[in-house]
Phi, psi and omega in degrees: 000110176281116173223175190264345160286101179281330133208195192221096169316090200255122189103046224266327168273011170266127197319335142320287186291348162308308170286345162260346157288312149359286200263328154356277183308274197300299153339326230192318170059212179295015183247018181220128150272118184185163202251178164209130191277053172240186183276008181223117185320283197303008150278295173318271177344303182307277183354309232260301197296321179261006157261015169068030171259156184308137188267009162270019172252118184270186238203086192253128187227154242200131162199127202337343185264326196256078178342318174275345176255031155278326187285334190274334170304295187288357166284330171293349215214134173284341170198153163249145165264101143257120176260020178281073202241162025258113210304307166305043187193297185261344183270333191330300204299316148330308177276336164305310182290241253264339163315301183321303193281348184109339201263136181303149196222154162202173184195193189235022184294134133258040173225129182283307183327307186280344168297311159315317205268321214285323211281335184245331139332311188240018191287287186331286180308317174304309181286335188278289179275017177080341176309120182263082195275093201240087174296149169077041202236037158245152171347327120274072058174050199270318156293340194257319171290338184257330185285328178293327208266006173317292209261008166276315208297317184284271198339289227262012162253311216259330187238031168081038167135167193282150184292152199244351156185154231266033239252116143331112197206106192276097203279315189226144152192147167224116165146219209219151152300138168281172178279355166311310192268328162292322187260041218217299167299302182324278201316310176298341183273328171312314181309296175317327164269032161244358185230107171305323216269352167303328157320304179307300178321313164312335191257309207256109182315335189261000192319284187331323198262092221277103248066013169222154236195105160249240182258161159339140170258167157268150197298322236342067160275353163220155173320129217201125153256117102022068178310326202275347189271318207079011186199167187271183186197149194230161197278182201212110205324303193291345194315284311240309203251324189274334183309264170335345161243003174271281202282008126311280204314340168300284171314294194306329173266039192033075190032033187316290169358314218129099201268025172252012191295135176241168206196094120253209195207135183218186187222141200248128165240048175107156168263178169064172176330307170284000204250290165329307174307319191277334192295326195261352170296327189277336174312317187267001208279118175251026227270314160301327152304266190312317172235054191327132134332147162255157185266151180112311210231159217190164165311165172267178191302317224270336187273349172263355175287328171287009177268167180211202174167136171218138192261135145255156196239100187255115212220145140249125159259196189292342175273341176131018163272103198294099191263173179220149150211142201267138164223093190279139159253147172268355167256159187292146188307318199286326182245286184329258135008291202283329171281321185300300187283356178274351170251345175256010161280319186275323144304344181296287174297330168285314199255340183263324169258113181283136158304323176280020139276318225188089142343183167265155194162143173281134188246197154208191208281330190271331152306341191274303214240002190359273186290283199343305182272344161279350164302287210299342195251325195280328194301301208261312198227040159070351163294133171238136205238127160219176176245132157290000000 
């Protein structure tokens, strides 16, 4: 696909989207074509001048309400990066423009509701036209999708099949949610009391998937203690939305998984009395409810370079091997972290995947780019993938 672009960064002046022009501009300099998007030229230009980017990087301008210049943004470019949310508010119009047009998408959505939708609106066009339309590609939920499909991949080459179930487990994080991702929930709860069966989407681990019905999940809504772990564990906020893309990415890989496969995500605080106390704290923490991150405002430089996170991933495979396989960010999960992989997704998918591999299609991360994009996050973007 001859474009003039390989991407286009949309929302570029927004805190979020500042940090994947950003890390562009330094990846990549003057060796990527690719653009920045918003709804004001004179907005862009500051941004562009005072992060010190190149004034030959142009300046498209563009906006979620107005359809055609959306459509002319996506005729330029093999793929968008929008950080442009709360998506069920901002996005249709976006994913309708590049099904249409062929071009590839990734975006930082966690609303399942709207992810149901795009998949039974935009699927057809999207298939039609080769655009490979890939939600979720920040921290939610690119390590838990990609770390589950880690550790399948070693199970079913080295122990005769994939582990049949699953348990997710967040051992370290340092940092912050974005505000992006709270007023992302705010909407979806809003939705749901004008649409009841959006309750139903929520609860049921298979939404995203759509005709297939598997087994029981485990629930994890409350605090456990974990013998084999050595510690308790408490629910975990994102299980909700990374659980429901573990199990698309399944269905999309023709249950590679398994169709008895079970999957959750929890967060491990420790043994003994204090670990139970911390365990039963994160249960109650309503702290995201009452006091959301606002969107637009985000860490300073110094808190997201000291932020991290690290995921495990505990599997048996079919001969009786207890497998761990690891997934690390050198950055806080919400910013740091989360602009590097939603830019190196979108790259991905332009310089790496060929459409005659990998169709048009609504995706999540592991099916559309799997090995390809834990290459492209361990080379580039501070992620570390390992089998323990």
């Amino acid at each position: 696909m001859s474009r003039e672009f390989d991407v286009v960064v949309f929302g570029a002046t927004g805190f979020t989207g500042r940090l994947v022009a950003e890390y562009l501009n330094n990846q990549y300099g003057d060796n990527l074509n690719w653009a920045m998007a918003g709804r004001s030229q004179e907005k862009l230009a500051q941004v562009r001048d005072a992060m010190g980017i190149s004034k030959n990087v142009p300046l498209i301008t563009a906006d979620s309400s107005d359809m055609d210049s959306l459509d002319k943004m996506a005729a330029r470019t093999k793929s968008v990066c929008t950080t442009v949310g709360p998506y069920q508010l901002y996005g249709d119009n976006l994913v309708a423009g590049c099904a249409g047009a062929g071009t590839d998408y990734v975006d930082l959505s966690g609303e399942p509701a709207w992810m149901h939708d795009t998949i039974e609106k935009y699927s057809d066009a999207a298939k039609a036209s080769g655009a490979r339309i890939v939600h979720s590609c920040g921290f939610d939920s690119i390590p838990f999708d990609l770390g589950v499909y880690f550790l399948q991949q070693h199970a079913i080459k080295n122990h005769g099949g994939p582990c049949l179930n699953v348990r997710g487990r967040v051992r370290k994080m340092k940092g912050t949610f974005s505000g992006g991702t709270a007023a992302s929930f705010f909407e979806t709860m809003k939705r749901a009391g004008q649409q009841p069966e959006i309750i139903g989407w929520l609860k049921d681990p298979f939404s995203l998937a759509p005709g297939f019905t598997g087994p029981a999940q485990p629930k994890g809504n409350k605090p456990i203690y974990e013998e084999d772990l050595g510690s308790w564990s408490a629910p975990f906020i994102m299980a909700s939305i990374n659980t429901k893309n573990v199990h698309r990415s399944n269905a999309l890989l023709g249950h590679l998984y398994g169709q008895d496969f079970t999957y959750d995500e929890m967060i491990l605080t420790g043994d003994g009395a204090q670990g139970e106390a911390m365990a039963n704290h994160v249960a109650k923490d309503d702290s995201m409810a009452k006091n959301p991150p606002k969107p637009g405002e985000g860490p300073s430089k110094e808190e997201r370079e000291t932020g991290f996170y690290d995921v495990a991933f505990y599997g048996s495979a079919p001969d009786g091997t207890a497998l761990t396989a690891s997934v690390a960010g050198d950055k806080d999960p919400g910013y740091g972290s989360t602009s590097k992989m939603i830019a190196e997704a979108a790259l991905c998918l332009a310089q790496d995947i060929d459409k005659s591999v990998i169709g048009g299609g609504i995706y999540t991360s592991a099916p559309a780019m799997g090995e390809a994009l834990i290459a492209r996050l361990s080379k580039n973007a501070g992620l570390t993938f390992k089998i323990e």
